[in-house]
mmCIF file as gemmi writes it, N, C-alpha and C atoms, coordinates in Angstrom:
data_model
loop_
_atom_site.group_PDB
_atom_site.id
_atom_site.type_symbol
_atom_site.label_atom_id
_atom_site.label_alt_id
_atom_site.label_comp_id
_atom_site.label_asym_id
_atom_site.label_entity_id
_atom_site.label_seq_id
_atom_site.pdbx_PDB_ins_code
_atom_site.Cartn_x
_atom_site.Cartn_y
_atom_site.Cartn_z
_atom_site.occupancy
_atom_site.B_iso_or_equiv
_atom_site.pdbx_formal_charge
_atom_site.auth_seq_id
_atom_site.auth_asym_id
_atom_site.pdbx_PDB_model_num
ATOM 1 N N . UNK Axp A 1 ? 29.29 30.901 15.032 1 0 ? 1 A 1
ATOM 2 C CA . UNK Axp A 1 ? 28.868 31.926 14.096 1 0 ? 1 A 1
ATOM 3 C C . UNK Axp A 1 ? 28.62 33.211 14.876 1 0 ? 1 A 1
ATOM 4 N N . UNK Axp A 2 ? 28.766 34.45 14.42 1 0 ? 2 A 1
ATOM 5 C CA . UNK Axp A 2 ? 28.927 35.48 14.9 1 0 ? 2 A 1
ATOM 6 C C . UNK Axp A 2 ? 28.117 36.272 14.059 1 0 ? 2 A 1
ATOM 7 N N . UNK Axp A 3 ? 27.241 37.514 14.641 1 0 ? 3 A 1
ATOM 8 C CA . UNK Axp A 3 ? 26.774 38.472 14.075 1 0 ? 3 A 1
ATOM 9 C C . UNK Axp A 3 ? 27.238 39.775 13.502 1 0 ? 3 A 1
ATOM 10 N N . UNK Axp A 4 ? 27.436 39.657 12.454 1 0 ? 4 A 1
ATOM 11 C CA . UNK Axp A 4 ? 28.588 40.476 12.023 1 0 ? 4 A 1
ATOM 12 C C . UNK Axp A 4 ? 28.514 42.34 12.408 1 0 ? 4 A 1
ATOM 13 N N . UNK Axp A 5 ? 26.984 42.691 12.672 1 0 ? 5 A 1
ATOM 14 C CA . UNK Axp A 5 ? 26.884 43.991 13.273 1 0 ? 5 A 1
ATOM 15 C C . UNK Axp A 5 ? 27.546 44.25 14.869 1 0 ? 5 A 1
ATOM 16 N N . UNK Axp A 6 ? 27.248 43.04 15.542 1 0 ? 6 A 1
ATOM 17 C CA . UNK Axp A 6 ? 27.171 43.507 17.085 1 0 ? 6 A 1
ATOM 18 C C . UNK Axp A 6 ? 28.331 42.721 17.238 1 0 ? 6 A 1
ATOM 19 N N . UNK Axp A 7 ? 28.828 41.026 16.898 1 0 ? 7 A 1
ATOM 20 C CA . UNK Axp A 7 ? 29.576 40.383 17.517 1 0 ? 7 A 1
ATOM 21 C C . UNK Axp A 7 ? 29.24 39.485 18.508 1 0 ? 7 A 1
ATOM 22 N N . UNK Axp A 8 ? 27.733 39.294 18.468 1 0 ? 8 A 1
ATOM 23 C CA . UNK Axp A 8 ? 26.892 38.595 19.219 1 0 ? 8 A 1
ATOM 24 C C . UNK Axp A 8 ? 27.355 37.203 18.389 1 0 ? 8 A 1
ATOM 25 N N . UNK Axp A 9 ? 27.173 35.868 19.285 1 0 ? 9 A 1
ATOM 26 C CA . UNK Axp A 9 ? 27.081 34.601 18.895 1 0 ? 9 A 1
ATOM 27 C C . UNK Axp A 9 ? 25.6 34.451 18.143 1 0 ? 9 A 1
ATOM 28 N N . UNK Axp A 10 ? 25.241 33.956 16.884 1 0 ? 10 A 1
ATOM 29 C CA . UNK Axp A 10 ? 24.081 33.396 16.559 1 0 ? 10 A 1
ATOM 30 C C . UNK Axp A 10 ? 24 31.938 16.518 1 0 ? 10 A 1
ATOM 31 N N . UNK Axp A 11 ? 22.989 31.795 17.182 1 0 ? 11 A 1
ATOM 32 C CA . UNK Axp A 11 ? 22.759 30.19 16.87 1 0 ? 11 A 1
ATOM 33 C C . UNK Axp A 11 ? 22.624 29.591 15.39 1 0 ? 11 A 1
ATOM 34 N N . UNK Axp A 12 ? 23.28 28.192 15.278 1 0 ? 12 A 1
ATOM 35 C CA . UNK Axp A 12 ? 22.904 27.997 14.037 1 0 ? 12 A 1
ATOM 36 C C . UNK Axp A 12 ? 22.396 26.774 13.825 1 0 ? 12 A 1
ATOM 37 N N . UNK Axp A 13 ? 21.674 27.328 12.289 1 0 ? 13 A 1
ATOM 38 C CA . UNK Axp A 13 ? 19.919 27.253 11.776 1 0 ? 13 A 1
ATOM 39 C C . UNK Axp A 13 ? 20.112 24.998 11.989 1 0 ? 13 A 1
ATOM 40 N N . UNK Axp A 14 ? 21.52 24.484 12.371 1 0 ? 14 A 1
ATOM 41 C CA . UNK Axp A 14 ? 21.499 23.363 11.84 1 0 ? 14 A 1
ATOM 42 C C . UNK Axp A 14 ? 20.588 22.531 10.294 1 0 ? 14 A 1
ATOM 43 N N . UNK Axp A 15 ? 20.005 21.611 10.255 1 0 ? 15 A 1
ATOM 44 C CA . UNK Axp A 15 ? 20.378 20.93 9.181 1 0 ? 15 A 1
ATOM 45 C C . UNK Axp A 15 ? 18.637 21.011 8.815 1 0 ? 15 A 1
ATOM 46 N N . UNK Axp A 16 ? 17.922 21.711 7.72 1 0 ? 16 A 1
ATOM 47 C CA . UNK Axp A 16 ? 16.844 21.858 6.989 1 0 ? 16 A 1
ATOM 48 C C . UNK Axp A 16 ? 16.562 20.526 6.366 1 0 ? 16 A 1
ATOM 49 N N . UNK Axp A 17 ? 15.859 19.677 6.7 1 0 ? 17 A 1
ATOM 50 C CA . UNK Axp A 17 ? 15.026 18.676 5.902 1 0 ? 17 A 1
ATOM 51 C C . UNK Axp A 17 ? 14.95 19.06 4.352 1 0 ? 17 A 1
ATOM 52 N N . UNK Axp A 18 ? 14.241 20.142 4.526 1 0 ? 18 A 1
ATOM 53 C CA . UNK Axp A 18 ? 13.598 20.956 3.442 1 0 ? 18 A 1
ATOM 54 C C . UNK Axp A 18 ? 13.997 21.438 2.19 1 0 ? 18 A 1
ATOM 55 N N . UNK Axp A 19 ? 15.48 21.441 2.767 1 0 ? 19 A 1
ATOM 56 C CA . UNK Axp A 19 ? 16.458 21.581 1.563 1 0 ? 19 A 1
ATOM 57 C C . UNK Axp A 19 ? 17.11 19.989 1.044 1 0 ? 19 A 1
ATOM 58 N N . UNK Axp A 20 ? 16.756 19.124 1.683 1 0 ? 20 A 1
ATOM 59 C CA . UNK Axp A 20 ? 17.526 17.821 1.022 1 0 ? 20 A 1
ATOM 60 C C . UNK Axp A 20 ? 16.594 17.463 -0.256 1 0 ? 20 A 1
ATOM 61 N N . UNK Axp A 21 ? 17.519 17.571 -1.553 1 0 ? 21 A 1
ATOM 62 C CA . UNK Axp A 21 ? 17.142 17.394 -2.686 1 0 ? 21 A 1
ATOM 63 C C . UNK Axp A 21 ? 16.441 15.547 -2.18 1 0 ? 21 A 1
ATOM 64 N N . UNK Axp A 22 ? 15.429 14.954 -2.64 1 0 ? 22 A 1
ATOM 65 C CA . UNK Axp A 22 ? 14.686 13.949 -2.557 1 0 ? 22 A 1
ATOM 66 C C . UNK Axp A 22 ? 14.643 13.385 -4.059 1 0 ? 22 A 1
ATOM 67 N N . UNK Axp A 23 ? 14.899 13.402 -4.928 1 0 ? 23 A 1
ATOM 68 C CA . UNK Axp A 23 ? 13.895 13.082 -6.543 1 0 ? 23 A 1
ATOM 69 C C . UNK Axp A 23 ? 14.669 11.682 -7.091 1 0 ? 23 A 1
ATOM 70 N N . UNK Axp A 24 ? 13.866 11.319 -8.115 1 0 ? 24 A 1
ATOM 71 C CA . UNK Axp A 24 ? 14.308 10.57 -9.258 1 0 ? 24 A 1
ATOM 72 C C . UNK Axp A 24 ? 14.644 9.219 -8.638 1 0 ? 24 A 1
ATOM 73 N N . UNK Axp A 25 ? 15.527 8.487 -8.986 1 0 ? 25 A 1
ATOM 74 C CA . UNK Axp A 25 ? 15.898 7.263 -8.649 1 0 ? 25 A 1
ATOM 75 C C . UNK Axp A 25 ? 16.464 7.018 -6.967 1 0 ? 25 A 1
ATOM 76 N N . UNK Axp A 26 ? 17.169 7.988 -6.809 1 0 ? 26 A 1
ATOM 77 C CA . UNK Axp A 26 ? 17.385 7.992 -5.464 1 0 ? 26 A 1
ATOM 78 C C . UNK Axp A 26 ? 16.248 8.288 -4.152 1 0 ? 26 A 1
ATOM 79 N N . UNK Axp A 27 ? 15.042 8.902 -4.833 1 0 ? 27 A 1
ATOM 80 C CA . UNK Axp A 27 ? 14.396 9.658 -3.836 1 0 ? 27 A 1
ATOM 81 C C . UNK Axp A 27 ? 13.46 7.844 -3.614 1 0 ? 27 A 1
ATOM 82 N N . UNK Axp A 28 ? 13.148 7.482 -4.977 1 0 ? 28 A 1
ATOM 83 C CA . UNK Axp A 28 ? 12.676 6.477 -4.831 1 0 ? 28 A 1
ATOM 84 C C . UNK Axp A 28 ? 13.175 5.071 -3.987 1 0 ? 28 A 1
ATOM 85 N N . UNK Axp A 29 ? 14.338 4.852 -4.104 1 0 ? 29 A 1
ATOM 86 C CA . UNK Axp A 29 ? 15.143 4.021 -3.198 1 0 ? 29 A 1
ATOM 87 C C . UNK Axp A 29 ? 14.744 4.287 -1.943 1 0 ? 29 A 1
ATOM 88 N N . UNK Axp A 30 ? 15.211 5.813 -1.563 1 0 ? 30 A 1
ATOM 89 C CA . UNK Axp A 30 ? 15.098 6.165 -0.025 1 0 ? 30 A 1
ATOM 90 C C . UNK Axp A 30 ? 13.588 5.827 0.513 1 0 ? 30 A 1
ATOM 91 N N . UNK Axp A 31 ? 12.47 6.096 -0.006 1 0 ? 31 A 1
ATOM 92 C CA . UNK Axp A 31 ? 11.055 5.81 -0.125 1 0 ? 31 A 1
ATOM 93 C C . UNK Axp A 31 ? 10.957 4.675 0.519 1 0 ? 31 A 1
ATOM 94 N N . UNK Axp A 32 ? 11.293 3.81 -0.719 1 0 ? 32 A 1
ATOM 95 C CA . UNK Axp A 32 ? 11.197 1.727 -0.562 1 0 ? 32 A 1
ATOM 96 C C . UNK Axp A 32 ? 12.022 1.843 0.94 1 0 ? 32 A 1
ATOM 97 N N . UNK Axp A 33 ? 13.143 2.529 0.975 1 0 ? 33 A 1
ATOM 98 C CA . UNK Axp A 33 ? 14.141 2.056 2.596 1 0 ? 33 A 1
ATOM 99 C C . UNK Axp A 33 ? 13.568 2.704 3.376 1 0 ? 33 A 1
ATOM 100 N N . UNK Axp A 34 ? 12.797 4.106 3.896 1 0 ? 34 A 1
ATOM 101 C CA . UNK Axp A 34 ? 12.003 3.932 4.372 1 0 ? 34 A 1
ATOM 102 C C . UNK Axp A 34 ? 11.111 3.226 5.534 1 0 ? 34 A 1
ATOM 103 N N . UNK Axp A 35 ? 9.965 2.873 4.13 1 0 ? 35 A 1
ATOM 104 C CA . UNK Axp A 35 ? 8.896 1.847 4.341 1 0 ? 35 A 1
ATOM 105 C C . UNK Axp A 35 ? 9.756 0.641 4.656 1 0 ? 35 A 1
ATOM 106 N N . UNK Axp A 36 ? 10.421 -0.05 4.071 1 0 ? 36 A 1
ATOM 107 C CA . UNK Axp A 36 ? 10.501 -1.008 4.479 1 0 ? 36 A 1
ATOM 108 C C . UNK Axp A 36 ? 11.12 -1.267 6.214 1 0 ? 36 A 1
ATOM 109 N N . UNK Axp A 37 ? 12.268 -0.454 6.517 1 0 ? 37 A 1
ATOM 110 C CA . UNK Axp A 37 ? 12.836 0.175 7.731 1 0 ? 37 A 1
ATOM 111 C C . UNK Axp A 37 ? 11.222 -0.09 8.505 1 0 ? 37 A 1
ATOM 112 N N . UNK Axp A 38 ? 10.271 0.658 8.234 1 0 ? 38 A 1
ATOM 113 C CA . UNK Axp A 38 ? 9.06 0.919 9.217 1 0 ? 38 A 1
ATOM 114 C C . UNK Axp A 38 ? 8.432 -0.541 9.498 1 0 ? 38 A 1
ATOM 115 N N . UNK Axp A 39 ? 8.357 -1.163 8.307 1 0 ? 39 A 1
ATOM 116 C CA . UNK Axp A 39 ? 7.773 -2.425 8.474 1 0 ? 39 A 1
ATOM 117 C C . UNK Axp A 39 ? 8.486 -3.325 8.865 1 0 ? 39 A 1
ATOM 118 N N . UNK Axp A 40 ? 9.56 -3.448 9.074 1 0 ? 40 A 1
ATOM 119 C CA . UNK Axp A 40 ? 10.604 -4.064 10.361 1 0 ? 40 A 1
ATOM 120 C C . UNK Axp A 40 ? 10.851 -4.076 11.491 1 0 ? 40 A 1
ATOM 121 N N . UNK Axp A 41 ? 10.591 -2.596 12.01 1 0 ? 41 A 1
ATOM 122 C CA . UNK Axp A 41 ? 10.746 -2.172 13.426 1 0 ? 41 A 1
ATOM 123 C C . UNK Axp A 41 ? 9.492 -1.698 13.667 1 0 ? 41 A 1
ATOM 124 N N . UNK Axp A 42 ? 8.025 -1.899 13.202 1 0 ? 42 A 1
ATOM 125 C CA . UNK Axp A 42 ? 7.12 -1.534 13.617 1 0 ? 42 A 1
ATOM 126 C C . UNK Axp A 42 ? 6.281 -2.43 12.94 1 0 ? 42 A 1
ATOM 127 N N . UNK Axp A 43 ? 5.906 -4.274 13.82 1 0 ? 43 A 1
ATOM 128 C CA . UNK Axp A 43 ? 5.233 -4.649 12.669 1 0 ? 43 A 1
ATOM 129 C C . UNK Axp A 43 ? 3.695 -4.411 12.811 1 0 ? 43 A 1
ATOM 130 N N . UNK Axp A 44 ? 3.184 -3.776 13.345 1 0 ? 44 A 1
ATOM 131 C CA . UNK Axp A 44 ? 1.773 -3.391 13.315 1 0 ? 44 A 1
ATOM 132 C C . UNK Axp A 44 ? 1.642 -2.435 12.258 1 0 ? 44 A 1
ATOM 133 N N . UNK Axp A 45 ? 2.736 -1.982 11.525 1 0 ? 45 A 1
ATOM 134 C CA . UNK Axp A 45 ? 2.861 -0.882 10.524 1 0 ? 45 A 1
ATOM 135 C C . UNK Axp A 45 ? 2.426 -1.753 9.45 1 0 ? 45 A 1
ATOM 136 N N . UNK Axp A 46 ? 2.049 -2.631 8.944 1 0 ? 46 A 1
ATOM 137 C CA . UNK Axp A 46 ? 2.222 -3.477 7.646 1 0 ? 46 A 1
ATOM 138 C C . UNK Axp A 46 ? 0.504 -3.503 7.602 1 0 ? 46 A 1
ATOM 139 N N . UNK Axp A 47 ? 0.026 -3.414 9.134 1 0 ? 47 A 1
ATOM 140 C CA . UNK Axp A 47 ? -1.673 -3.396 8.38 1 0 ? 47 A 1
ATOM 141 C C . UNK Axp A 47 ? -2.492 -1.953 8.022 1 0 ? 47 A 1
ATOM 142 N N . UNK Axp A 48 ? -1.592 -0.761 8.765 1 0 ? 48 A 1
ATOM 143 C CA . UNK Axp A 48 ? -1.661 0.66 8.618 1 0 ? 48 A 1
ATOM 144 C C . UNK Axp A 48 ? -1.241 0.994 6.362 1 0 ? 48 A 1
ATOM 145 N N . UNK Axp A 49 ? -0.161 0.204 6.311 1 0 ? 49 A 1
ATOM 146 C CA . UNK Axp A 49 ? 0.551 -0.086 5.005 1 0 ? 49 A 1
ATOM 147 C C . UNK Axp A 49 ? -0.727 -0.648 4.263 1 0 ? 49 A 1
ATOM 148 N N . UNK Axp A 50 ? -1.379 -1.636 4.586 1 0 ? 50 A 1
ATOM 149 C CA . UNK Axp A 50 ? -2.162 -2.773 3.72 1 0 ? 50 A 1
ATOM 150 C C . UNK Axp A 50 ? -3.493 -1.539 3.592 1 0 ? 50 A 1
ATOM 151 N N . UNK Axp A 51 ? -3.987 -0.849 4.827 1 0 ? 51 A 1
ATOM 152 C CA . UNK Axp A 51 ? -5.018 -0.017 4.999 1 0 ? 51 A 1
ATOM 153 C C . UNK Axp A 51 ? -5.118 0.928 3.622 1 0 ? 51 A 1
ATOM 154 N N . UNK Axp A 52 ? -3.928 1.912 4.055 1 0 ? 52 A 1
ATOM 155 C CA . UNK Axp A 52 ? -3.754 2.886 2.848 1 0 ? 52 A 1
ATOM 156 C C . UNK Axp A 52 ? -3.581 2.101 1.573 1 0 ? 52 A 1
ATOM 157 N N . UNK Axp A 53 ? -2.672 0.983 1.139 1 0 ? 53 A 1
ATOM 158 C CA . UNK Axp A 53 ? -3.571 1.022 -0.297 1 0 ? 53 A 1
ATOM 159 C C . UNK Axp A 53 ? -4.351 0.221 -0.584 1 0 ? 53 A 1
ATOM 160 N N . UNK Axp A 54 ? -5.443 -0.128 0.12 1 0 ? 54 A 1
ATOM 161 C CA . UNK Axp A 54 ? -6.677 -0.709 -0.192 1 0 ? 54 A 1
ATOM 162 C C . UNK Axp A 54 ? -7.487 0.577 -0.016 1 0 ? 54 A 1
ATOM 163 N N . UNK Axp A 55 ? -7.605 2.125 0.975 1 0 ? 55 A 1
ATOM 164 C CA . UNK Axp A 55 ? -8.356 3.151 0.789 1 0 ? 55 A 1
ATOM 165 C C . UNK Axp A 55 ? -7.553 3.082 -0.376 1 0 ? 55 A 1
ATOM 166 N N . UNK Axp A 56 ? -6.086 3.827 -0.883 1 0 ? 56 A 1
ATOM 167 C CA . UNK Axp A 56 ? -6.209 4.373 -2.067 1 0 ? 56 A 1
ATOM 168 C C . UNK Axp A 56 ? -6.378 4.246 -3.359 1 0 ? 56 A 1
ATOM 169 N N . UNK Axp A 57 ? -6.451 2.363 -3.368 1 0 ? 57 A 1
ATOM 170 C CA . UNK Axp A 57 ? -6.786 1.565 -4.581 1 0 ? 57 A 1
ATOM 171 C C . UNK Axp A 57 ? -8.584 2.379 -4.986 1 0 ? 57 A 1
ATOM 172 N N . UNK Axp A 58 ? -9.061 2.206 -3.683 1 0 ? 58 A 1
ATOM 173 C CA . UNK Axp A 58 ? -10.742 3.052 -3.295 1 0 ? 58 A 1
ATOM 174 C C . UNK Axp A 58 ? -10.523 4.251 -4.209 1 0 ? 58 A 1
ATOM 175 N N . UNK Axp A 59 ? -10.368 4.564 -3.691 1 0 ? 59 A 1
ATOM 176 C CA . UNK Axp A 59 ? -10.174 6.311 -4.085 1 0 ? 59 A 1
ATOM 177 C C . UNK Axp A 59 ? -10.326 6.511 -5.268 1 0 ? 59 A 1
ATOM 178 N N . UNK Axp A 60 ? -8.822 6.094 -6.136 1 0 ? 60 A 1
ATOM 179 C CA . UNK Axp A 60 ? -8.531 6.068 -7.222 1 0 ? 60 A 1
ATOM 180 C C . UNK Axp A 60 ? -9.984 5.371 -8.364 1 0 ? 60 A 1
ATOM 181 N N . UNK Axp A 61 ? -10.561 4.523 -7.807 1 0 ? 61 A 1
ATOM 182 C CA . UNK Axp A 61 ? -12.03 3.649 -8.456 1 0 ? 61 A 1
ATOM 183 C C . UNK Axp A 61 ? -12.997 4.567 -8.319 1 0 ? 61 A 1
ATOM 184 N N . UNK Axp A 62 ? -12.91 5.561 -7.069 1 0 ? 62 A 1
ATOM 185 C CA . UNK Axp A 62 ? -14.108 6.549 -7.499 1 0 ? 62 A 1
ATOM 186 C C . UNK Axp A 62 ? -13.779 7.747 -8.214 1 0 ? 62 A 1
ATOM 187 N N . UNK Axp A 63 ? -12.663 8.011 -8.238 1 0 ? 63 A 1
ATOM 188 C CA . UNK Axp A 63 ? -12.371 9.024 -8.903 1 0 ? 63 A 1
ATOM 189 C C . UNK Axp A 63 ? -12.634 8.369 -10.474 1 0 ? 63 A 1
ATOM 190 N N . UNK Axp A 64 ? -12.338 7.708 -10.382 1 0 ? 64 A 1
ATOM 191 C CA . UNK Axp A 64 ? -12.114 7.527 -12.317 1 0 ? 64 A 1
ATOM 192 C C . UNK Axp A 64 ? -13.82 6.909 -12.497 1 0 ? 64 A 1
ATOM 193 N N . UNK Axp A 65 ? -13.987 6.508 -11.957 1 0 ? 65 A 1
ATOM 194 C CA . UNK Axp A 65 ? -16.054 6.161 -12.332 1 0 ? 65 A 1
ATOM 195 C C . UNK Axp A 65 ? -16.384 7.283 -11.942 1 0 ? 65 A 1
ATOM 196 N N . UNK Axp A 66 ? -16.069 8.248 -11.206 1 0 ? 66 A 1
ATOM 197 C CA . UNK Axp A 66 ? -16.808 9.932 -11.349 1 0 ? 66 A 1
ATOM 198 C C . UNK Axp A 66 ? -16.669 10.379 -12.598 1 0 ? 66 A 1
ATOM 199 N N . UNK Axp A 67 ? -15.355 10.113 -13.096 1 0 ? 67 A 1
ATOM 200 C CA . UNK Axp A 67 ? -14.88 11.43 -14.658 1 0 ? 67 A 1
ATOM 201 C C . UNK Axp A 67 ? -15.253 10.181 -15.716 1 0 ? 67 A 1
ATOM 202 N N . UNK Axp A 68 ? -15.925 8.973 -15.536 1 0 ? 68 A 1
ATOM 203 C CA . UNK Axp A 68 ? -16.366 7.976 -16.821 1 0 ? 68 A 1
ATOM 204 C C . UNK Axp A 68 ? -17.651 8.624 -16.711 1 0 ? 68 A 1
ATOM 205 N N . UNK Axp A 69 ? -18.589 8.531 -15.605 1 0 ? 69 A 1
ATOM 206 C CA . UNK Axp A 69 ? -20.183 9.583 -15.473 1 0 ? 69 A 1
ATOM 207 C C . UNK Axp A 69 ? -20.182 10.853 -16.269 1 0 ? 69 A 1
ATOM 208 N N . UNK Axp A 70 ? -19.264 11.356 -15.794 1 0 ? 70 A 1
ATOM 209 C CA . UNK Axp A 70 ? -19.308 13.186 -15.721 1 0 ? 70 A 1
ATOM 210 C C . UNK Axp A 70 ? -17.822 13.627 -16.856 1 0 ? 70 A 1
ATOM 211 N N . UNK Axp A 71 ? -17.993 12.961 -18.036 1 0 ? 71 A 1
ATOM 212 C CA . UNK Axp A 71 ? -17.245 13.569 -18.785 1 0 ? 71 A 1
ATOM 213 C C . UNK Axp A 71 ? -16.555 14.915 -18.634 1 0 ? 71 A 1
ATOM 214 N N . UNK Axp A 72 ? -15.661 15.663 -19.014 1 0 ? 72 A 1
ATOM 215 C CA . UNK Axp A 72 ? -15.291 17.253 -19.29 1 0 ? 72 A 1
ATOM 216 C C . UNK Axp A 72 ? -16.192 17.304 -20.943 1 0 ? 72 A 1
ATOM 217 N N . UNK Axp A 73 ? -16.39 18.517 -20.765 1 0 ? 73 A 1
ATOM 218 C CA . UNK Axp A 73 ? -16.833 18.766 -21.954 1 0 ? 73 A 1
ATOM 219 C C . UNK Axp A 73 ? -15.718 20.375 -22.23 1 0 ? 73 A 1
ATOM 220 N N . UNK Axp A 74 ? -16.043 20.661 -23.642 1 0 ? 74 A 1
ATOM 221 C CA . UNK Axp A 74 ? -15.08 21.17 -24.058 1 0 ? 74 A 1
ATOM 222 C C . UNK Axp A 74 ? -14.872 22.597 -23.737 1 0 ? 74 A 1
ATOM 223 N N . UNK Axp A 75 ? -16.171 23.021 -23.133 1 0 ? 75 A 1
ATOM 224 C CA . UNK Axp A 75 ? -15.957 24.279 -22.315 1 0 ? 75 A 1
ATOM 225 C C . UNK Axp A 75 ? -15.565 24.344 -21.333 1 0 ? 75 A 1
ATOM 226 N N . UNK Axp A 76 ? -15.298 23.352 -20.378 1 0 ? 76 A 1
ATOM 227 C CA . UNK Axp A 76 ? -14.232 23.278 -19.304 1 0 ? 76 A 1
ATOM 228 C C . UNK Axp A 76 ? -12.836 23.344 -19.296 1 0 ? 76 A 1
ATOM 229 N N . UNK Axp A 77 ? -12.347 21.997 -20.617 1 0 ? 77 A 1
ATOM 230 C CA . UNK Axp A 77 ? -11.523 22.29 -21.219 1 0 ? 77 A 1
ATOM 231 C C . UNK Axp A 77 ? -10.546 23.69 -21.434 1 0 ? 77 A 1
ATOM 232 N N . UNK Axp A 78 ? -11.503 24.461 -22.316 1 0 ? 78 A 1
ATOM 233 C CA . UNK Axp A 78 ? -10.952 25.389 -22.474 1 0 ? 78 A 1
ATOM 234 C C . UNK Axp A 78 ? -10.726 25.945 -21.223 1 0 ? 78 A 1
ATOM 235 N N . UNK Axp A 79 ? -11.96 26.748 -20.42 1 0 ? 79 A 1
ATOM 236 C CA . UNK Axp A 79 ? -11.387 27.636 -19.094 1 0 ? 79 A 1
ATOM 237 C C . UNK Axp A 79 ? -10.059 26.688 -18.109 1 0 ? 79 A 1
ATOM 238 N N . UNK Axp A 80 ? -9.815 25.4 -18.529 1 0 ? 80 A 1
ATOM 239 C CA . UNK Axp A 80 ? -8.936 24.929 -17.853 1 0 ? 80 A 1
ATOM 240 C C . UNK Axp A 80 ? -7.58 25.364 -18.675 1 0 ? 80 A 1
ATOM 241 N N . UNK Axp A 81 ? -7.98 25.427 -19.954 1 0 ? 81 A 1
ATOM 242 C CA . UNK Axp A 81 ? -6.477 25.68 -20.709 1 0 ? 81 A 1
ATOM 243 C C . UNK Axp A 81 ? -5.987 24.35 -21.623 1 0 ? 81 A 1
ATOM 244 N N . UNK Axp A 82 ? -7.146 23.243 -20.933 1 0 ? 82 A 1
ATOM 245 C CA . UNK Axp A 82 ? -6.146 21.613 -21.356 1 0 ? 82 A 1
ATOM 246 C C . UNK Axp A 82 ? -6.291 21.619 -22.877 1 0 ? 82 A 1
ATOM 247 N N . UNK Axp A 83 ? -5.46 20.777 -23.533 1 0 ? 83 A 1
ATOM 248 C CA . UNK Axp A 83 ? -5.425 20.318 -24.695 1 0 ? 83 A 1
ATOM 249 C C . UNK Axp A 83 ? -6.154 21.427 -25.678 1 0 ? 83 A 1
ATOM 250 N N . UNK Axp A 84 ? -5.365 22.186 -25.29 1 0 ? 84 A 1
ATOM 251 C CA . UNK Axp A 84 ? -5.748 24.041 -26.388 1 0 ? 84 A 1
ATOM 252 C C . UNK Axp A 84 ? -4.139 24.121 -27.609 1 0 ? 84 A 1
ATOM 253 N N . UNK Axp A 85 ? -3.688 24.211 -27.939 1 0 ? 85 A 1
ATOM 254 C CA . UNK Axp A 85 ? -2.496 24.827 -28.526 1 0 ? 85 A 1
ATOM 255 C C . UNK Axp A 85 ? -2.721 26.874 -28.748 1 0 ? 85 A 1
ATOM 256 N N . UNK Axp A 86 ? -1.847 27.365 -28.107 1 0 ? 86 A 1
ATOM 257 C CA . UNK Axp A 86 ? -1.649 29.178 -28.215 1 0 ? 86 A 1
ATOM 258 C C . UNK Axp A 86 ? -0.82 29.656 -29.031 1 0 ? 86 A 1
């Protein structure tokens, strides 16, 4: 690649992660292959695996017994925008 002012060589940008579309059925496949890839060639990875979702099973239990305590009430609601019709 060449700089089209000077004629200088530019390096190039090679291959962006960032741009590889990921979604939907495929992104999910790649996900499962992945993980599973990791938990094959790394088997100490399966208790790092077991860790995270037993924290995030956690997580998820305090989050939802926080918002069963601490209802929204409907003036939050609103400044949030939720369940308004405009």
């Amino acid at each position: 690649m060449k700089n089209e002012a000077d004629g200088v060589p530019t390096r190039h940008p090679g291959i962006t992660m960032h741009k590889i579309p990921v979604a939907g059925v495929g992104g999910l496949v790649f996900t499962i292959g992945i993980v599973v890839l990791a938990l094959l060639g790394l088997p100490i990875a399966k208790w790092f695996l077991a860790g995270a979702v037993i924290l995030g099973v956690g997580v998820v239990g305090v989050l939802r017994l926080f918002r069963k305590l601490h209802p929204q009430t409907e003036v939050e609601l609103v400044q949030l925008n939720v369940g308004r019709q405009t």
